[in-house]
DSSP file (Angstrom, degrees, kcal/mol; ACC not computed):
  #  RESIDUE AA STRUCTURE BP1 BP2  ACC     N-H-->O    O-->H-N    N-H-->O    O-->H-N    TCO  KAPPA ALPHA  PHI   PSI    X-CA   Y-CA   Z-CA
    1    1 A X              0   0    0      0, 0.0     2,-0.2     0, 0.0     0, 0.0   0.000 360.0 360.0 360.0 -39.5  159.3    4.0  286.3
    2    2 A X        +     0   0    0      2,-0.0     2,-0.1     0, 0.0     0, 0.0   0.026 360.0 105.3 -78.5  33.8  162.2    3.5  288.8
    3    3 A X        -     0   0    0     -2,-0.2     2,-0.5     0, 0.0     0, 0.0  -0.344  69.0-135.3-105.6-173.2  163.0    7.4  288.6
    4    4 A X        -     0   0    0     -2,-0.1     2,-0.4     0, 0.0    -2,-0.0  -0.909  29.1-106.5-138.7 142.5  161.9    9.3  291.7
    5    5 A X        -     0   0    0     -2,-0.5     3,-0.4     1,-0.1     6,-0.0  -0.787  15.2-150.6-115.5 159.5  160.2   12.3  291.1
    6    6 A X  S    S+     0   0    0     -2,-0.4     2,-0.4     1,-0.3     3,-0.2   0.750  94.4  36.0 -63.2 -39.2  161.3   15.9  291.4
    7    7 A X     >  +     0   0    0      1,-0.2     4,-1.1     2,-0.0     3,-0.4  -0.749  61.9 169.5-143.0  59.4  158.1   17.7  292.2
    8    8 A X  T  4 S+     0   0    0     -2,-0.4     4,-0.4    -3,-0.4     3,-0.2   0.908  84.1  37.7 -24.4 -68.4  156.5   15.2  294.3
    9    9 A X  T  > S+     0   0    0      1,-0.2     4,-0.5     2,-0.2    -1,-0.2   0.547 107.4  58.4 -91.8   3.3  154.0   18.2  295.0
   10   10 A X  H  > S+     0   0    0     -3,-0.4     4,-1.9     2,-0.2    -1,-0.2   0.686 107.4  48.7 -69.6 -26.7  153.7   19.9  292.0
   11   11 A X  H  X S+     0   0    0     -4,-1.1     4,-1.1     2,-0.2    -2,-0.2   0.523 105.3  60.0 -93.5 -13.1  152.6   16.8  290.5
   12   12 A X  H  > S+     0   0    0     -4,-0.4     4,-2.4     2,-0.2     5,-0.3   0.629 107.9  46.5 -81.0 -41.3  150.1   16.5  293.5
   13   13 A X  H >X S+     0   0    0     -4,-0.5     4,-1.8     1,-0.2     3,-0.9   0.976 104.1  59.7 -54.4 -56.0  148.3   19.9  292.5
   14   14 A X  H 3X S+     0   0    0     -4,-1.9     4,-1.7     1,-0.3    -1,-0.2   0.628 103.1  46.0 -53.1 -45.9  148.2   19.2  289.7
   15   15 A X  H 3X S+     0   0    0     -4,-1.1     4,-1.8     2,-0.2    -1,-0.3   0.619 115.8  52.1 -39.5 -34.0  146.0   15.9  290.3
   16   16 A X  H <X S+     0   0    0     -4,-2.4     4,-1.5    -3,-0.9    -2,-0.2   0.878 106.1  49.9 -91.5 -20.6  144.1   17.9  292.3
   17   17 A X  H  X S+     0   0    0     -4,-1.8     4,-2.3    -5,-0.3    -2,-0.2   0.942 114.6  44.7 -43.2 -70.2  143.6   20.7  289.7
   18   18 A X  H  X S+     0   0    0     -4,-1.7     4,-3.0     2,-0.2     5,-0.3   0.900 114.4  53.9 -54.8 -47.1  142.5   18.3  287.2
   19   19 A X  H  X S+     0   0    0     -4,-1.8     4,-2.7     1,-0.2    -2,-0.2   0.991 111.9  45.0 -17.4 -86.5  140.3   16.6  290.2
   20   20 A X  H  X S+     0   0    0     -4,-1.5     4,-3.4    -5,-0.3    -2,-0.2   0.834 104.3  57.1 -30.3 -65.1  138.9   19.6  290.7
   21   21 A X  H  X S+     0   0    0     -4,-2.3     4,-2.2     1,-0.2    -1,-0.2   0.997 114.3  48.8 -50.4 -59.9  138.1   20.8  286.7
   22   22 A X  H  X S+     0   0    0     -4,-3.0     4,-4.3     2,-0.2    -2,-0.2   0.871 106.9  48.8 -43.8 -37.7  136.0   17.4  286.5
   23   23 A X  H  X S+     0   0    0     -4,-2.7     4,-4.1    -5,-0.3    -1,-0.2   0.984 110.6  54.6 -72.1 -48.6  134.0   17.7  289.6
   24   24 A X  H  X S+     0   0    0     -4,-3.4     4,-0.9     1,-0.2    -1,-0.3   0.653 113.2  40.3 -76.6   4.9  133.3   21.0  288.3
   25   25 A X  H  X S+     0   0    0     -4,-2.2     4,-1.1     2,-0.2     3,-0.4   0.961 108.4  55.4 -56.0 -59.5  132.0   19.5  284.8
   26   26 A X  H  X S+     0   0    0     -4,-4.3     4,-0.9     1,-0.2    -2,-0.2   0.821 108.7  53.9 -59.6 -32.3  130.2   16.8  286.2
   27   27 A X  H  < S+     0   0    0     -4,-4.1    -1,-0.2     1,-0.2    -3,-0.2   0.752 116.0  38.3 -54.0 -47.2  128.4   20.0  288.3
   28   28 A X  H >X S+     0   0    0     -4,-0.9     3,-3.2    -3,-0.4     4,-1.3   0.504  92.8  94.7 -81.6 -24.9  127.5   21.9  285.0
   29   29 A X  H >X S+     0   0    0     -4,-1.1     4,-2.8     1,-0.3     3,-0.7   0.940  90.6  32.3 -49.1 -69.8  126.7   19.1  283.3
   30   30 A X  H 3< S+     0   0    0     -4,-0.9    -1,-0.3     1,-0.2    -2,-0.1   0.602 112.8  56.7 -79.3  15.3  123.5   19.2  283.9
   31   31 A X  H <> S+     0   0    0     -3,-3.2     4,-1.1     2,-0.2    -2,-0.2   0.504 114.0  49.2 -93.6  -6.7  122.7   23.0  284.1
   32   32 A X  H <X S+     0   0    0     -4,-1.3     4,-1.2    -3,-0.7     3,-0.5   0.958 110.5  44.0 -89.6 -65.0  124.2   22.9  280.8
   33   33 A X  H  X S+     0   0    0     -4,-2.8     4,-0.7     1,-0.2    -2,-0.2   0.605 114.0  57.8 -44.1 -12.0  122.0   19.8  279.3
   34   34 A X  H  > S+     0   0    0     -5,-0.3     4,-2.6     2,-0.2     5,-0.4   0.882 103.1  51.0 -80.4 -61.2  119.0   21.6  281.0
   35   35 A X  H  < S+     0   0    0     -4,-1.1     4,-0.3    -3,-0.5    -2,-0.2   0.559 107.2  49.2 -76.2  -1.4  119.6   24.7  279.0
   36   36 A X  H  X S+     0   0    0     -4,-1.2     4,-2.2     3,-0.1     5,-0.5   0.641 106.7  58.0-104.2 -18.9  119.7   23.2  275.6
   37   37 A X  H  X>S+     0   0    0     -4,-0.7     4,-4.2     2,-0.2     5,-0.5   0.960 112.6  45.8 -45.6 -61.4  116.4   21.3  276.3
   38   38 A X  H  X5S+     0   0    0     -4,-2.6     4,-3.3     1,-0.3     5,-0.4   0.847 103.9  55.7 -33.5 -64.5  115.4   24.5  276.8
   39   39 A X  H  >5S+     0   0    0     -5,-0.4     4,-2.1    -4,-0.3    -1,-0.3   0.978 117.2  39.8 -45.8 -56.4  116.9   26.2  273.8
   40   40 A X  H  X5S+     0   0    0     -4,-2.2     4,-1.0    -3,-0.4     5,-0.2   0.912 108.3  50.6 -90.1 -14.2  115.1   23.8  271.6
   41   41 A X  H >X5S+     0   0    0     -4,-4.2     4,-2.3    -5,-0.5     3,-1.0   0.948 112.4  49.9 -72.8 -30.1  112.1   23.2  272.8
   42   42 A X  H 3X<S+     0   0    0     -4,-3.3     4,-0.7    -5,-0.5    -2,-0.2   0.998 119.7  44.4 -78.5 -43.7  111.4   27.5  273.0
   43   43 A X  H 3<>S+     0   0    0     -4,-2.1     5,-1.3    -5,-0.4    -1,-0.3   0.776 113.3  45.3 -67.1 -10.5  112.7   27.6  269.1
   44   44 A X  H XX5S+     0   0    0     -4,-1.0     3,-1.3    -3,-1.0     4,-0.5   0.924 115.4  53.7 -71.8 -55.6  110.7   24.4  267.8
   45   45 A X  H 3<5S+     0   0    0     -4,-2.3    -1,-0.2     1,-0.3    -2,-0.2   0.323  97.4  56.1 -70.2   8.0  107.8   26.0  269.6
   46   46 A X  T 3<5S-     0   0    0     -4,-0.7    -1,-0.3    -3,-0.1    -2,-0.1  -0.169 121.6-108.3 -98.6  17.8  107.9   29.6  268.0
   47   47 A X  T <45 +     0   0    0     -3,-1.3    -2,-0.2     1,-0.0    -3,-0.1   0.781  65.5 167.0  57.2  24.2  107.5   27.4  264.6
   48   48 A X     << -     0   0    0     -5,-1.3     2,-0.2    -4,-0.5     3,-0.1  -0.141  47.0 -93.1 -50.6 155.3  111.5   28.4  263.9
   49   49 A X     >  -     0   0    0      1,-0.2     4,-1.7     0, 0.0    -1,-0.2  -0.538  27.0-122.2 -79.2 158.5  113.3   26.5  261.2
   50   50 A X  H >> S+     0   0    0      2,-0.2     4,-1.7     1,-0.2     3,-0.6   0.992 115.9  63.6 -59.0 -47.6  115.3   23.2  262.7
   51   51 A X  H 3> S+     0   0    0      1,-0.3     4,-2.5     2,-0.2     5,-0.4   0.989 110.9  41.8 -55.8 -48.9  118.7   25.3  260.8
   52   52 A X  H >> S+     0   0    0      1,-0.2     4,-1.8     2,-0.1     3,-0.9   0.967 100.6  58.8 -87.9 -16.1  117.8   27.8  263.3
   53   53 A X  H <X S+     0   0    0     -4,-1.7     4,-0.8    -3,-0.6    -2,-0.2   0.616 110.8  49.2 -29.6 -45.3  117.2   25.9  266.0
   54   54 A X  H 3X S+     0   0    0     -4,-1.7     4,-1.3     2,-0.3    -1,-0.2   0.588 105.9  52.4 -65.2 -45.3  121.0   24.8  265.4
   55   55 A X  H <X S+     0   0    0     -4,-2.5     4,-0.8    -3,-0.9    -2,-0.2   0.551 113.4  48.8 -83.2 -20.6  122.6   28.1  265.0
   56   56 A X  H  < S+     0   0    0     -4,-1.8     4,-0.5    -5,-0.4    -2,-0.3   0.850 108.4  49.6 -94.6 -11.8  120.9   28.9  268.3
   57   57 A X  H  X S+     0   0    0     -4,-0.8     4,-0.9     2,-0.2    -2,-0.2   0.911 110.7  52.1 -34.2 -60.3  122.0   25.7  270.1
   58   58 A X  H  X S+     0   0    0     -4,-1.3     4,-1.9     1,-0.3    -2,-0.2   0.637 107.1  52.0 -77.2   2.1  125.7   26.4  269.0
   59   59 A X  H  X S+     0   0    0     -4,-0.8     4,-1.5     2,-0.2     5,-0.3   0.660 110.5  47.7 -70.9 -28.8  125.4   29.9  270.4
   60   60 A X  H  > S+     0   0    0     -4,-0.5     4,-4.1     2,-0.2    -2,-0.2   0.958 112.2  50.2 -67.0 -37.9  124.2   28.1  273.6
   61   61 A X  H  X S+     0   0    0     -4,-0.9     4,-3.0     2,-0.2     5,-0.2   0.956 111.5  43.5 -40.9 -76.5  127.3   25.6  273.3
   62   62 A X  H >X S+     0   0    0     -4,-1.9     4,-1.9     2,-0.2     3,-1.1   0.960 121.0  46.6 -55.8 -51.9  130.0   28.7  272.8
   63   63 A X  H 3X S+     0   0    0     -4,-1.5     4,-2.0     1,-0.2     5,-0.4   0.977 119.0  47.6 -44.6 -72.2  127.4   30.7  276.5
   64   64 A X  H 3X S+     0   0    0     -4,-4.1     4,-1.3    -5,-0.3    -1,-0.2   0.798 117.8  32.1 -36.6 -35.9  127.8   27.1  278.0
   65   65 A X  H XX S+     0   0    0     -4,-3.0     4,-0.7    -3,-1.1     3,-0.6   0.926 118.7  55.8 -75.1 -68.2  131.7   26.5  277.4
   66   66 A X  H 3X S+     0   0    0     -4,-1.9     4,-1.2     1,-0.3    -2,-0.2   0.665 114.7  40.3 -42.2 -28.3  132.1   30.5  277.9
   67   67 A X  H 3X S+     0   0    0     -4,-2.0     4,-2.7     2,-0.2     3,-0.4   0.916 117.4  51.9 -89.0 -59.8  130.0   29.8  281.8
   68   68 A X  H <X S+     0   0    0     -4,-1.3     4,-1.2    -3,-0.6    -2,-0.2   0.922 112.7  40.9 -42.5 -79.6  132.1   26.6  282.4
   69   69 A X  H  X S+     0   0    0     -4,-0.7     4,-0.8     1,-0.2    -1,-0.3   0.374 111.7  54.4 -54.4 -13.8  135.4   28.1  281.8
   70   70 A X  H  < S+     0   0    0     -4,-1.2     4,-0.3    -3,-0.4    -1,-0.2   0.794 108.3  44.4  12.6 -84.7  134.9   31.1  283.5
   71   71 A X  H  < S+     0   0    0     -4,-2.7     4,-0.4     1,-0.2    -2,-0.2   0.548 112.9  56.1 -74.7   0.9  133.8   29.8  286.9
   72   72 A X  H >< S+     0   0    0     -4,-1.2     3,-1.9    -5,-0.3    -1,-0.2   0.935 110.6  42.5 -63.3 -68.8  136.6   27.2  286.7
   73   73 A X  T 3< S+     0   0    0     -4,-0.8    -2,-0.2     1,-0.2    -1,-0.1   0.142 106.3  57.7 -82.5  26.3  139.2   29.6  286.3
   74   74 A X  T 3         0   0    0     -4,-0.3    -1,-0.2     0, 0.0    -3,-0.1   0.696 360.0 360.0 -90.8 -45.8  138.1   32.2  288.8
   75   75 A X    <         0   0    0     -3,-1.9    -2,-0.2    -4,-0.4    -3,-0.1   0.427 360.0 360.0 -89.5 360.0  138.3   29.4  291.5
């Protein structure tokens, strides 16, 4: 603890990098929970079985990560 660090400001990006990833979570967070309501209510309501219903959720999941990560790493 009583070492002095090297990279004073590397270690400052970095906090702000990480900052930064979160804010843009917390941001998606709900476009993401929004679009799986969505997803399940349009597959219950086409009388789909719940097992599809499931395989089309995690295909919203992998679109969802796939949107998230993307516009993270762009900025």
């Amino acid at each position: 603890l009583g070492q002095k660090l090297k990279h004073p400001q590397k270690v400052m990006e970095r906090q702000e990098w990480s900052k930064k990833q979160g804010q843009v979570r917390e941001k998606n967070k709900d476009k993401v929970e929004q679009s799986f309501e969505q997803l399940v209510i349009t597959r219950r309501g086409k009388g789909e079985s719940l097992a599809g219903t499931r395989k089309h959720v995690n295909e919203g999941v992998t679109l969802c990560d796939a949107m998230v990560n993307g516009s993270t790493e762009s900025g």
